[in-house]
DSSP file (Angstrom, degrees, kcal/mol; ACC not computed):
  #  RESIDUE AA STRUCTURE BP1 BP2  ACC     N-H-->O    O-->H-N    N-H-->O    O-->H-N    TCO  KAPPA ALPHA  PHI   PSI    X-CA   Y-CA   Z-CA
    1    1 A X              0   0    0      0, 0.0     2,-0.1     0, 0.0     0, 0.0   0.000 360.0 360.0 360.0 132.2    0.0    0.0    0.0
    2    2 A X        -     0   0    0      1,-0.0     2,-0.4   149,-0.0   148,-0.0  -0.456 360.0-162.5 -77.5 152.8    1.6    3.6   -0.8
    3    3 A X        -     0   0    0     -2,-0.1   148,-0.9     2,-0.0     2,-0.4  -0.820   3.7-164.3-116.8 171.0    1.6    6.0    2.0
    4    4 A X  E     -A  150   0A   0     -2,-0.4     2,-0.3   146,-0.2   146,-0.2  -0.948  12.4-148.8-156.9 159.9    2.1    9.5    1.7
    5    5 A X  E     -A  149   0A   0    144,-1.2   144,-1.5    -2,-0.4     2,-0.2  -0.794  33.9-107.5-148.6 129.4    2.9   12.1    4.1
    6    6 A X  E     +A  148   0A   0     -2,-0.3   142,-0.2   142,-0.3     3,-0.1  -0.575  38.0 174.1 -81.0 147.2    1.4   15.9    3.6
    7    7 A X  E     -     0   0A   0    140,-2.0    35,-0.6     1,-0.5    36,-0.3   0.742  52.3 -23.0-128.8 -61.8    4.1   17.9    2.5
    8    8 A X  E     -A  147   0A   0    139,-1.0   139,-1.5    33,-0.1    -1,-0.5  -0.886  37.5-137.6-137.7 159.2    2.3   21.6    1.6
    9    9 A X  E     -AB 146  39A   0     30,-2.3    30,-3.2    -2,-0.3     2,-0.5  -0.985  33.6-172.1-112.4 123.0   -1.1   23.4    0.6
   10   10 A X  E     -AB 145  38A   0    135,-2.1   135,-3.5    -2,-0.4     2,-0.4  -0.981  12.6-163.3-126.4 139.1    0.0   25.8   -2.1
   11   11 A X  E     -AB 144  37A   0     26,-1.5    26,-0.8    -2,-0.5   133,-0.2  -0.975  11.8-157.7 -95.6  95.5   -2.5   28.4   -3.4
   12   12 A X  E     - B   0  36A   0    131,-0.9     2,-1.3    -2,-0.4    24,-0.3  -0.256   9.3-138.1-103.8 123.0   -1.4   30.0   -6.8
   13   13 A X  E     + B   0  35A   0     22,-3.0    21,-1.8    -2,-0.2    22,-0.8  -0.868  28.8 165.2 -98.3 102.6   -2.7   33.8   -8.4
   14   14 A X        +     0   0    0    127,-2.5    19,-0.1    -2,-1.3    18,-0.1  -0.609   4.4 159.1-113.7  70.6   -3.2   33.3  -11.9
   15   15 A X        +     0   0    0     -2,-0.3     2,-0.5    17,-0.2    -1,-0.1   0.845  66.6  53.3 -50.0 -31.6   -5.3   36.6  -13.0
   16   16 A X        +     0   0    0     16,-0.5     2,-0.5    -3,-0.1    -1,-0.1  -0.866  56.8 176.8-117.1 127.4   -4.5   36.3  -16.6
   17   17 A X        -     0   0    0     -2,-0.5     2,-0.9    14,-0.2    14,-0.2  -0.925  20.0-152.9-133.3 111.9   -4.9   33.2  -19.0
   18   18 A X  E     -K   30   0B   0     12,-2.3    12,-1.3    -2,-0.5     2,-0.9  -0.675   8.8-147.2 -92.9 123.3   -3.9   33.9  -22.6
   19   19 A X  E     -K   29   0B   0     -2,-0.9    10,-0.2    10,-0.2    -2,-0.0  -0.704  19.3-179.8-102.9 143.5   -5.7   31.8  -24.9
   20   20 A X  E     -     0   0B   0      8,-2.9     2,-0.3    -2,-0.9     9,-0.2   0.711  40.3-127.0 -95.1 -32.7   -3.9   30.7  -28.2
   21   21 A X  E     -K   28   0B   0      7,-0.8     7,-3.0     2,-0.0     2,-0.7  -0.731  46.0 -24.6 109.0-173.9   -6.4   28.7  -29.7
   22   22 A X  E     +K   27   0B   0     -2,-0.3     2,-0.3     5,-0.2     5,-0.2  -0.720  66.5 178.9 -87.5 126.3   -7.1   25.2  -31.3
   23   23 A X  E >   -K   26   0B   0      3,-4.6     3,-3.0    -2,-0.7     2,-0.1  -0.928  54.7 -83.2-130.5-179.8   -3.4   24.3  -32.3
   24   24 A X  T 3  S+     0   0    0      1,-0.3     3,-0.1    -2,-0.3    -2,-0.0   0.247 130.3  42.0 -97.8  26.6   -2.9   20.9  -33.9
   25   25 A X  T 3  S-     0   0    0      1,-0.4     2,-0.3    -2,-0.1    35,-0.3   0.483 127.8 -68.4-103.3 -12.0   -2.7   19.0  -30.2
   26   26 A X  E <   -K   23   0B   0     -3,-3.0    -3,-4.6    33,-0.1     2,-0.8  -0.968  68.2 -44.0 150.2 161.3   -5.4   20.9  -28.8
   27   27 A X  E     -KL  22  58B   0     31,-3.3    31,-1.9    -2,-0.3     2,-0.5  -0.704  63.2-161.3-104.1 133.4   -6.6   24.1  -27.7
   28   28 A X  E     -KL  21  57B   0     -7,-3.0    -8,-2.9    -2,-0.8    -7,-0.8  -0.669  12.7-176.6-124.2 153.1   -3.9   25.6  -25.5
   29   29 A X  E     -K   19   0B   0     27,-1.7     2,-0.5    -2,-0.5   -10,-0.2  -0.969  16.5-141.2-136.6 143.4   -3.8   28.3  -23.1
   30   30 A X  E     -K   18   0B   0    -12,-1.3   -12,-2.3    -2,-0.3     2,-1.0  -0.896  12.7-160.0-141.4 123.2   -1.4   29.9  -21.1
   31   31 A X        -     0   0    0     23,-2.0   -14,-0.2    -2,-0.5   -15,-0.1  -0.315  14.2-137.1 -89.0  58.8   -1.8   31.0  -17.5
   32   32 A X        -     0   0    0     -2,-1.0     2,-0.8    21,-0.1   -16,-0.5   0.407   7.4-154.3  22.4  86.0    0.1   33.4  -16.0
   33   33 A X        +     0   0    0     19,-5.5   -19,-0.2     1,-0.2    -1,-0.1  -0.685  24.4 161.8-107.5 107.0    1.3   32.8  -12.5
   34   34 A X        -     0   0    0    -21,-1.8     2,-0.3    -2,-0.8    -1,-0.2   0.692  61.6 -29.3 -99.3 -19.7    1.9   36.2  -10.7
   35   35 A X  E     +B   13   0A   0    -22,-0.8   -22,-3.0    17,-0.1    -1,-0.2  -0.970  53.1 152.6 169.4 167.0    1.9   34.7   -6.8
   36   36 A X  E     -B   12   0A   0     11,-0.8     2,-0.3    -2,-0.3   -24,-0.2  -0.976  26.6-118.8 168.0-161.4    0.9   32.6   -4.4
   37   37 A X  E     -B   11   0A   0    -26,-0.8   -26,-1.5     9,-0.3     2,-0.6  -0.973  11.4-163.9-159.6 129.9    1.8   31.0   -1.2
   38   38 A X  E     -BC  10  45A   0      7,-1.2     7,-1.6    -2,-0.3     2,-0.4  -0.947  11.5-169.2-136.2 169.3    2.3   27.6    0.1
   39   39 A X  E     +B    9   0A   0    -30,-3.2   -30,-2.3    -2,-0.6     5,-0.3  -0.981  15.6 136.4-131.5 144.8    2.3   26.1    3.9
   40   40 A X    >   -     0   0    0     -2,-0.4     3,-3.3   -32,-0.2   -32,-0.1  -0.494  59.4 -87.8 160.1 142.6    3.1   23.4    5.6
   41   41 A X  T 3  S+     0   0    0      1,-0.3    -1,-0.1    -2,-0.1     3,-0.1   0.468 125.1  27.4 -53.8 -44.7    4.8   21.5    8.8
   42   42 A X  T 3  S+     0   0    0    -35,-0.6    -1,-0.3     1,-0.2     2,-0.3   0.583 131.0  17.9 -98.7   9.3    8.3   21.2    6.9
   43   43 A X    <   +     0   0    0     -3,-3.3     2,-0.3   -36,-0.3    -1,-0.2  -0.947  55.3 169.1-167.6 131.8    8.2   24.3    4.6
   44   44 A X        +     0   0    0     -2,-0.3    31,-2.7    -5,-0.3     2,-0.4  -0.913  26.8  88.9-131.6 169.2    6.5   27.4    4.1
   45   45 A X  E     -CD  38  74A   0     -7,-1.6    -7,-1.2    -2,-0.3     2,-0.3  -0.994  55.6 -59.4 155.0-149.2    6.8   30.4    2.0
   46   46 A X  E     - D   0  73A   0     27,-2.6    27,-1.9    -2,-0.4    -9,-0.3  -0.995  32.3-103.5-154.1 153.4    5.8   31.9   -1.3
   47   47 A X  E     - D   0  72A   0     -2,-0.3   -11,-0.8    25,-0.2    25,-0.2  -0.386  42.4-102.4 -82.8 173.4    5.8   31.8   -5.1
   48   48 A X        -     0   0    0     23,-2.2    23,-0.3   -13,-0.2    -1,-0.1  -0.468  16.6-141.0 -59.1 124.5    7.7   33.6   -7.1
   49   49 A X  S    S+     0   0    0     -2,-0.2     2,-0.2     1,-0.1     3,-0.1   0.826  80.9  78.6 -99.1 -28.0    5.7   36.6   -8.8
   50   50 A X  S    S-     0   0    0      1,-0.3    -1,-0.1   -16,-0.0     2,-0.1  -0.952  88.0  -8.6-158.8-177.6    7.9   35.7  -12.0
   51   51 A X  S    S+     0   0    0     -2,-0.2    -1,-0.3    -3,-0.1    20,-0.2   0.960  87.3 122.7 -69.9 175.6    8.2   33.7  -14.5
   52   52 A X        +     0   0    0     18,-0.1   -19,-5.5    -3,-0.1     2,-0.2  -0.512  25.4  91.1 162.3 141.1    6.4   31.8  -13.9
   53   53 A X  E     -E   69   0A   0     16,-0.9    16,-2.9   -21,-0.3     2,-0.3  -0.955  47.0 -65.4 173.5-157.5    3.2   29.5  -15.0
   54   54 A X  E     -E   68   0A   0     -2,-0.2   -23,-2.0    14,-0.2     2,-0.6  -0.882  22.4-156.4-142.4 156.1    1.0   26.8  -16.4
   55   55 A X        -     0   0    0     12,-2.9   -25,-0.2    -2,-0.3    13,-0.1  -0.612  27.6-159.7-136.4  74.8    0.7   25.9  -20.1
   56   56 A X        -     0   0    0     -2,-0.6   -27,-1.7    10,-0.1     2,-0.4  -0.175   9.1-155.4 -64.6 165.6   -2.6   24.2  -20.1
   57   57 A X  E     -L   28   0B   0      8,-0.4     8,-1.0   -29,-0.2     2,-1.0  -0.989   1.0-162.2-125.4 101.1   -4.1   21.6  -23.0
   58   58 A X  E     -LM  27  64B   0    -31,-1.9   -31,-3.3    -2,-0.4     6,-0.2  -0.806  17.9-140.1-109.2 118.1   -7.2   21.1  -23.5
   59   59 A X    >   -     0   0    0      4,-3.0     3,-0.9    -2,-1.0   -33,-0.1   0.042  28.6-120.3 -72.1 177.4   -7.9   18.0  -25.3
   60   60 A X  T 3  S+     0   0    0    -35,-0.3     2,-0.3     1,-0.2    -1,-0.1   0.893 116.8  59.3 -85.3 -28.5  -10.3   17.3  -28.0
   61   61 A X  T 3  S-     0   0    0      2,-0.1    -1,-0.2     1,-0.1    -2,-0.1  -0.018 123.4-103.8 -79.2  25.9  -11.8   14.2  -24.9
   62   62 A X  S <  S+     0   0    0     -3,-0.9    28,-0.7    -2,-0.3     2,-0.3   0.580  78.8 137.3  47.7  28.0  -12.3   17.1  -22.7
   63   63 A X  B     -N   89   0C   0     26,-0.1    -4,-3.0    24,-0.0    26,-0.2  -0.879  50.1-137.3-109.7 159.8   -9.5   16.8  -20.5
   64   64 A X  B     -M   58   0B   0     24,-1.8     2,-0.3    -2,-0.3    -6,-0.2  -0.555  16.8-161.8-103.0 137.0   -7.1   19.8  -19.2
   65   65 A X        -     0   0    0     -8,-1.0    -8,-0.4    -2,-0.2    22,-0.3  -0.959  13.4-150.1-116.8 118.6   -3.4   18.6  -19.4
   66   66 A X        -     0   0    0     20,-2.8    20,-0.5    -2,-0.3     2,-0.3  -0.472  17.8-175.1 -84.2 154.0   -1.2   21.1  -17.0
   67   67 A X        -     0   0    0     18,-0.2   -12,-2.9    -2,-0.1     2,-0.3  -0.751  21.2-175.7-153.3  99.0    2.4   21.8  -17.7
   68   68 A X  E     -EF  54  84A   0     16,-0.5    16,-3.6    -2,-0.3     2,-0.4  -0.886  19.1-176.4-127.0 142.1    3.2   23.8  -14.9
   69   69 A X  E     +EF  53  83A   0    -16,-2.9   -16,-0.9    -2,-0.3     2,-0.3  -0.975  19.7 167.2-145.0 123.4    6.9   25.8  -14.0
   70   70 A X  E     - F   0  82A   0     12,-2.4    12,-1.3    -2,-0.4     2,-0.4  -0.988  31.6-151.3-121.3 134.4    7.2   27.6  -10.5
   71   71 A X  E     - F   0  81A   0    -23,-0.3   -23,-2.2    -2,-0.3     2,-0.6  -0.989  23.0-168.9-101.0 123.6   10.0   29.2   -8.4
   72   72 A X  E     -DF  47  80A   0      8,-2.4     8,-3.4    -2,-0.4     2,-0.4  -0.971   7.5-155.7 -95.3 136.5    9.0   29.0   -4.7
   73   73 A X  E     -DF  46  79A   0    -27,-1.9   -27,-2.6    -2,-0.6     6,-0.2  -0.914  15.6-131.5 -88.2 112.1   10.9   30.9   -2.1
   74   74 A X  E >   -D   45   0A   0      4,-3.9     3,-1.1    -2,-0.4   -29,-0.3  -0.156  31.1-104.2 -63.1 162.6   10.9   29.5    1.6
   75   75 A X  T 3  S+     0   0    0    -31,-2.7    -1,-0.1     1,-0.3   -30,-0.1   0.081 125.1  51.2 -74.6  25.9   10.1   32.0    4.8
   76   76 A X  T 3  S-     0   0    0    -32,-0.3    -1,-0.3     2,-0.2    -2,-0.1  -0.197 130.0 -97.3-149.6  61.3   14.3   31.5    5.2
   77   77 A X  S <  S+     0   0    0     -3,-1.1     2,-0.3     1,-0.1    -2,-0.1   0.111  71.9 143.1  83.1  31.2   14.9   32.4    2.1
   78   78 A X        -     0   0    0     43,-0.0    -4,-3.9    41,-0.0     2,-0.4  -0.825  39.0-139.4-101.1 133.4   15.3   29.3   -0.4
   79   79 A X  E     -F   73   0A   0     -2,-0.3    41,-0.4    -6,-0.2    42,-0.4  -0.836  15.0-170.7-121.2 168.2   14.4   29.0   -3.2
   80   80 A X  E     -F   72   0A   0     -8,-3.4    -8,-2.4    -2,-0.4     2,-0.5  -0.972  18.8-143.2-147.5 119.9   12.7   25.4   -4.7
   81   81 A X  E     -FG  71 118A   0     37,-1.6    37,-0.9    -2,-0.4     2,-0.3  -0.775  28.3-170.4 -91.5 124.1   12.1   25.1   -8.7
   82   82 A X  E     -FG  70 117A   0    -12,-1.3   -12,-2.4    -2,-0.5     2,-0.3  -0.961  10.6-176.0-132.8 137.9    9.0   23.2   -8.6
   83   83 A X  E     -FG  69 116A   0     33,-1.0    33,-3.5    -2,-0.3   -14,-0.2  -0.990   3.3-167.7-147.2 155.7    7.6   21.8  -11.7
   84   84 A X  E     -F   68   0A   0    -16,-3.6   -16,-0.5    -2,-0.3     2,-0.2  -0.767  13.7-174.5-125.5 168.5    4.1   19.8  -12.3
   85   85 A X        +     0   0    0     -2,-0.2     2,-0.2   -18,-0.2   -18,-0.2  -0.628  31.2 119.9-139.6 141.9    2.5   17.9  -14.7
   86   86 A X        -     0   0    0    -20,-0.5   -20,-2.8    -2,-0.2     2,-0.4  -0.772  40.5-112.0-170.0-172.7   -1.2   16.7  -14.3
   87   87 A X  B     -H  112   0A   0     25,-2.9    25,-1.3   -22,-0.3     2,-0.3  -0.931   6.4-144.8-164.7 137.5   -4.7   16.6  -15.6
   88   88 A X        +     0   0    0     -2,-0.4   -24,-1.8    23,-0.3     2,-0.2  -0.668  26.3 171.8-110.1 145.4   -8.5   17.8  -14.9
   89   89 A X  B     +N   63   0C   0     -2,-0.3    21,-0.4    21,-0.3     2,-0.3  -0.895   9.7  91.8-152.9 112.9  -10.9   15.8  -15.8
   90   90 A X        -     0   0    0    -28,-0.7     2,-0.4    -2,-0.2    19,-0.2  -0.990  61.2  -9.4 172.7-174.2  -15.4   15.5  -15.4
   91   91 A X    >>  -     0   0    0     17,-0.5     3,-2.8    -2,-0.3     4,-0.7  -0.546  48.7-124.5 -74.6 129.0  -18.1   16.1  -16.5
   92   92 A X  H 3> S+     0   0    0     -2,-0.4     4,-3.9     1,-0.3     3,-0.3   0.458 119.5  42.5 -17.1 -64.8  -19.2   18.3  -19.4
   93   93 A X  H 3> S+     0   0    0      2,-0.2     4,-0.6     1,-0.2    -1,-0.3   0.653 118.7  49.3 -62.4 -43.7  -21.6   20.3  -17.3
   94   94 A X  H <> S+     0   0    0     -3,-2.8     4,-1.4     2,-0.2    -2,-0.2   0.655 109.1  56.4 -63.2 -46.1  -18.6   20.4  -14.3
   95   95 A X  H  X S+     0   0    0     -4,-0.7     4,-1.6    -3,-0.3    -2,-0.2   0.913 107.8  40.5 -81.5 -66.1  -16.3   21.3  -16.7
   96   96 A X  H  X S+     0   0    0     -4,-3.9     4,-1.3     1,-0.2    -2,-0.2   0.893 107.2  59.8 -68.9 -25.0  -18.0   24.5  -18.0
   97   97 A X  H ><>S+     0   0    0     -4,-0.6     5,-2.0     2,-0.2     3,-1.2   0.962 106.3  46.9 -60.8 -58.2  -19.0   25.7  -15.0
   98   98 A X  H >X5S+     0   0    0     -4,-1.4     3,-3.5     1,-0.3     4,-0.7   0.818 109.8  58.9 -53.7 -77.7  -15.1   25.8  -13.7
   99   99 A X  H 3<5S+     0   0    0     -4,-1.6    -1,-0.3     1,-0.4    -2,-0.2   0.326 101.2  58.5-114.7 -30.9  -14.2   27.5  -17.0
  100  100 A X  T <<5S-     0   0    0     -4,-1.3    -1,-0.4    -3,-1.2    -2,-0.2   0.481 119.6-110.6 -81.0  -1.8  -16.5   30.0  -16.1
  101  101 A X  T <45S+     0   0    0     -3,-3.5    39,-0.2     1,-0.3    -2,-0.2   0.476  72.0 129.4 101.6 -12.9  -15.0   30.9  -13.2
  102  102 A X     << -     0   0    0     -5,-2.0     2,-0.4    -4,-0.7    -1,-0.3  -0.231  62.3 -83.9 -90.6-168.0  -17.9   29.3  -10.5
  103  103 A X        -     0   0    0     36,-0.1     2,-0.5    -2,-0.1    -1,-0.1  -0.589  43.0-177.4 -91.0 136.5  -17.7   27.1   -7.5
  104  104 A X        -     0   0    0     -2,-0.4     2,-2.3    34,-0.3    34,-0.1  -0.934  38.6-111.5-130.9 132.8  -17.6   23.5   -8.1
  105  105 A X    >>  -     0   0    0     -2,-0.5     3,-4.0     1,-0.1     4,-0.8  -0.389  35.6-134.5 -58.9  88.7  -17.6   20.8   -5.4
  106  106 A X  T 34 S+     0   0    0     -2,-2.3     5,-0.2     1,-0.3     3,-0.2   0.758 103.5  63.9 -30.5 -31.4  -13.6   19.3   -6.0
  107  107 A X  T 34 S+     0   0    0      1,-0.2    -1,-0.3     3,-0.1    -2,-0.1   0.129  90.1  65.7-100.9  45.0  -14.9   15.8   -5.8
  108  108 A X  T <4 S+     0   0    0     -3,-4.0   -17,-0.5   -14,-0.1    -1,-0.2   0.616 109.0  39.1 -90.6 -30.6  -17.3   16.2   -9.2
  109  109 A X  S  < S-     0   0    0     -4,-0.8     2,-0.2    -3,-0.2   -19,-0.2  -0.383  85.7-120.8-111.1-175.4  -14.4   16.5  -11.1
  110  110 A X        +     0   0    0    -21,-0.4     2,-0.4    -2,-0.2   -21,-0.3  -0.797  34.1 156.2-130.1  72.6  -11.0   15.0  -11.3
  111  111 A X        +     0   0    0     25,-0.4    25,-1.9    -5,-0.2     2,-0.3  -0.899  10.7 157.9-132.3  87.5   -7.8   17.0  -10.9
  112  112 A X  E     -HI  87 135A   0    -25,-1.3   -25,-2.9    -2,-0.4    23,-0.2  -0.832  16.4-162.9-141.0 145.4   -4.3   15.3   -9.7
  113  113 A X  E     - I   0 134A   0     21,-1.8    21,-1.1    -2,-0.3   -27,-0.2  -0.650  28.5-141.9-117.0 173.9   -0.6   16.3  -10.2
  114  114 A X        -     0   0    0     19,-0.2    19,-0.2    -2,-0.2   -31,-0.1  -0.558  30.4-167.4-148.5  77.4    2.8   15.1  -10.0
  115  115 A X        -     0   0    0    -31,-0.1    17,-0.4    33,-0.1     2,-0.4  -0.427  11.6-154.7 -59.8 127.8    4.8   18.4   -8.4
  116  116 A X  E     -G   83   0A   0    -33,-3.5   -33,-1.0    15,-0.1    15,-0.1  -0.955   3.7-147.3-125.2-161.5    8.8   18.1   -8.7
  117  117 A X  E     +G   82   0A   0     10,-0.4   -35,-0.2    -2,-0.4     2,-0.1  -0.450  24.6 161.3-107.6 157.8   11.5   19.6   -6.7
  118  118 A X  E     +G   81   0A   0    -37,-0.9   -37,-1.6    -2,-0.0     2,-0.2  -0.318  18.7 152.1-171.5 124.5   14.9   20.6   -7.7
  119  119 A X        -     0   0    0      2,-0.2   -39,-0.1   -39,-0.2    -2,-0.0  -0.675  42.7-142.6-139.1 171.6   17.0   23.4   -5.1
  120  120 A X  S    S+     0   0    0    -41,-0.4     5,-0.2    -2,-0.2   -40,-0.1   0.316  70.7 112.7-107.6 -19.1   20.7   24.0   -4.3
  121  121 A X        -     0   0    0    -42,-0.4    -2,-0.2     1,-0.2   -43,-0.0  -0.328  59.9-152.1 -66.6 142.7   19.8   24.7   -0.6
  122  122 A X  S >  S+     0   0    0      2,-0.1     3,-2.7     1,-0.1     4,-0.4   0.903  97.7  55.5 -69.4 -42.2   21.4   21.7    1.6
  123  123 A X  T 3  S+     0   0    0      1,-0.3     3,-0.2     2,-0.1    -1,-0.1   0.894 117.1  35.9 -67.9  -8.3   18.5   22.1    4.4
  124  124 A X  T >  S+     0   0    0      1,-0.2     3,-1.8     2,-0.1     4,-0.4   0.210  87.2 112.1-112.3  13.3   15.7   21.6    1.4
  125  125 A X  G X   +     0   0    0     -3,-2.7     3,-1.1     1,-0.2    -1,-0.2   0.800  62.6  66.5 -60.8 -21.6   17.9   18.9   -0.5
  126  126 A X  G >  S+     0   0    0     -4,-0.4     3,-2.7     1,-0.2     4,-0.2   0.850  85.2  71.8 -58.2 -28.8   15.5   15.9    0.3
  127  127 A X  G X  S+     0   0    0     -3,-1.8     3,-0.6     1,-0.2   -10,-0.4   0.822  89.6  63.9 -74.8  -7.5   13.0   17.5   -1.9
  128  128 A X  G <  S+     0   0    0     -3,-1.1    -1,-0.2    -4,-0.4    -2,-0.1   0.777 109.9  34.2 -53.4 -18.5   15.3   16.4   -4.8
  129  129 A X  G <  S+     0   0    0     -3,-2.7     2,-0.4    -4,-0.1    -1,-0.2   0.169  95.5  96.1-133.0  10.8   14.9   12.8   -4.2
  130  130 A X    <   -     0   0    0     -3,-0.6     2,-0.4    -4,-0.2   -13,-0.4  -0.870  68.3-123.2-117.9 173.1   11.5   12.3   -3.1
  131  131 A X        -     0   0    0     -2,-0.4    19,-5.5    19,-0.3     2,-0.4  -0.710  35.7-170.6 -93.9 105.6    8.2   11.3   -5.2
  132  132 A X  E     + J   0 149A   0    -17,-0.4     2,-0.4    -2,-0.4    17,-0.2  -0.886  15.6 174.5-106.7 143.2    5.2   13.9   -5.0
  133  133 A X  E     - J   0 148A   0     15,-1.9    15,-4.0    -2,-0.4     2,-0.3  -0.986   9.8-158.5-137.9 170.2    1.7   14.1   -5.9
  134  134 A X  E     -IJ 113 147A   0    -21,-1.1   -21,-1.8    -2,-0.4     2,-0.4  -0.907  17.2-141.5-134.6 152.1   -1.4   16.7   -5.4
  135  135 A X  E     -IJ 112 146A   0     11,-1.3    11,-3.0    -2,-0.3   -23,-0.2  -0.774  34.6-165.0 -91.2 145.2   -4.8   16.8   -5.4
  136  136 A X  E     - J   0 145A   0    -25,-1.9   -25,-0.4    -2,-0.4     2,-0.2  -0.816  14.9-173.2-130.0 157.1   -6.0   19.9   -6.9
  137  137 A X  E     - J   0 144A   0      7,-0.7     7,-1.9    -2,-0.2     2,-0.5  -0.909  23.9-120.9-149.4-179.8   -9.2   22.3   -7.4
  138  138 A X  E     + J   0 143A   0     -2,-0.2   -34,-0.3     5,-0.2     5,-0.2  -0.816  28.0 172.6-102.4 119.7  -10.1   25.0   -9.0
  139  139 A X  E >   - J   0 142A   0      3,-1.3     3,-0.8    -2,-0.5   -37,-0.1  -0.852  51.4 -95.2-115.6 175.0  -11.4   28.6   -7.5
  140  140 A X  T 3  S+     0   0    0    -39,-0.2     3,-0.1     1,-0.2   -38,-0.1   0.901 121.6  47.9 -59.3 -28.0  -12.1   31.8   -9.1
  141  141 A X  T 3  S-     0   0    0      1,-0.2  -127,-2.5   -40,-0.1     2,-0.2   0.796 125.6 -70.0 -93.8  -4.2   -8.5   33.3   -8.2
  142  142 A X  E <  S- J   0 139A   0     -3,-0.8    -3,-1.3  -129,-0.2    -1,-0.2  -0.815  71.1 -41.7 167.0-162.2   -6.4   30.3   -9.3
  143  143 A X  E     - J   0 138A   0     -5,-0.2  -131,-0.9    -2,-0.2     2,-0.8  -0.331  36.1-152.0 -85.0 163.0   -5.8   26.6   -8.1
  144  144 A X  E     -AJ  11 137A   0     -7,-1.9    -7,-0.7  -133,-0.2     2,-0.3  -0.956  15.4-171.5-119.0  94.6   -5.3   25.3   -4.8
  145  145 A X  E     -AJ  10 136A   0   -135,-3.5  -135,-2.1    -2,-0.8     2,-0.5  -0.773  16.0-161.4 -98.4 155.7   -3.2   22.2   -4.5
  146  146 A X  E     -AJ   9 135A   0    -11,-3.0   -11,-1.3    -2,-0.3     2,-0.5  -0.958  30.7-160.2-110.0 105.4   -2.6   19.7   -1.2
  147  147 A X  E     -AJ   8 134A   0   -139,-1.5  -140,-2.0    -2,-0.5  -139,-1.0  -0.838  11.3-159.1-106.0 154.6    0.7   17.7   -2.0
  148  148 A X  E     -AJ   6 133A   0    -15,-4.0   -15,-1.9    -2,-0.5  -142,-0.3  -0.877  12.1-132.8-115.6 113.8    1.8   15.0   -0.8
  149  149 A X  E     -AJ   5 132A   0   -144,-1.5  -144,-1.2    -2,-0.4     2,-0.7  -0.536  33.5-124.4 -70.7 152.1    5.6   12.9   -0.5
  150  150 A X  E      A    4   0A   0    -19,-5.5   -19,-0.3  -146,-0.2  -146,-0.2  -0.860 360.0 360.0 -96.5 103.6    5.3    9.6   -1.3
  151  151 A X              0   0    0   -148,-0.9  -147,-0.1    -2,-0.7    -1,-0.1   0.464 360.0 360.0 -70.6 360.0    6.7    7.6    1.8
C-alpha cells in the first residue's frame, strides 16, 4: 500500500490566461502565475511573482493537461524550482461551469498532479529525491493544491 505524508497546501494567483487557440494537439492556453503562497509542517513560504506559470491543454476528450513551472521561495529564504504535470478531468456540465469561473464541489471533477522539486539549498535537498503528488481544485482566483511525498 503507498503511503504519503502531507508535504504543503499551495495556493497560486493566476489573474491572466492567454488563450492561443485550437493548435494541432489541442486548444492551448497559457496562465500566468503572478503569486501565491504555500504552507506546511516542513516548509512554508511563497511563489515567485515571476516567471512563472502553467501551459494548459485542453484536449479534444475534454480533458485539461497542466504543464506547470514555478519558483517557490521559503520563509528563510530558499528558493525550490517546482515543476508539475497533471490533468483535470469530469463532466461536461462540471467542466464548463469551472471555465466559467464558478464554484464547483472538487470531488465532481477529477484534478491530480505530479509536483517536482529541484533546489541548491542543503537544508531543502531531500525534496530532490522524493516522489510527490497533489490533489488539486479550482477557485475563481487560481488553483489550490494539497501535495503529498510519497513515503
Amino acid at each position: 500500500m503507498i503511503q504519503t505524508r502531507h508535504l504543503f497546501t499551495l495556493t497560486a494567483d493566476v489573474p491572466k490566461i492567454a488563450d492561443l487557440g485550437a493548435t494541432p494537439n489541442g486548444a492551448r492556453r497559457i496562465a500566468t502565475v503572478t503569486g501565491g503562497s504555500f504552507k506546511g509542517e516542513r516548509l512554508n513560504g511563497t511563489i515567485q511573482p515571476a516567471p512563472g506559470g502553467d501551459w494548459l491543454l485542453h484536449r479534444p476528450d475534454g480533458a485539461t493537461i497542466l504543464d506547470v513551472r514555478v519558483t517557490l521561495e521559503t520563509d528563510d529564504g530558499e528558493l525550490i524550482y517546482m515543476t508539475y504535470r497533471g490533468i483535470r478531468h469530469g463532466p461536461a456540465d462540471v467542466m464548463a461551469r469551472l471555465a466559467k469561473g464558478e464554484a464547483v464541489d472538487p470531488s465532481s471533477y477529477y484534478f491530480r498532479t505530479t509536483p517536482v522539486f529541484e533546489t541548491a539549498s542543503k537544508k531543502y535537498d531531500w525534496l530532490n529525491r522524493i516522489v510527490s503528488v497533489a490533489t488539486g481544485r479550482r477557485e475563481a482566483s487560481g488553483p489550490i493544491y494539497e501535495v503529498f511525498e510519497v513515503l
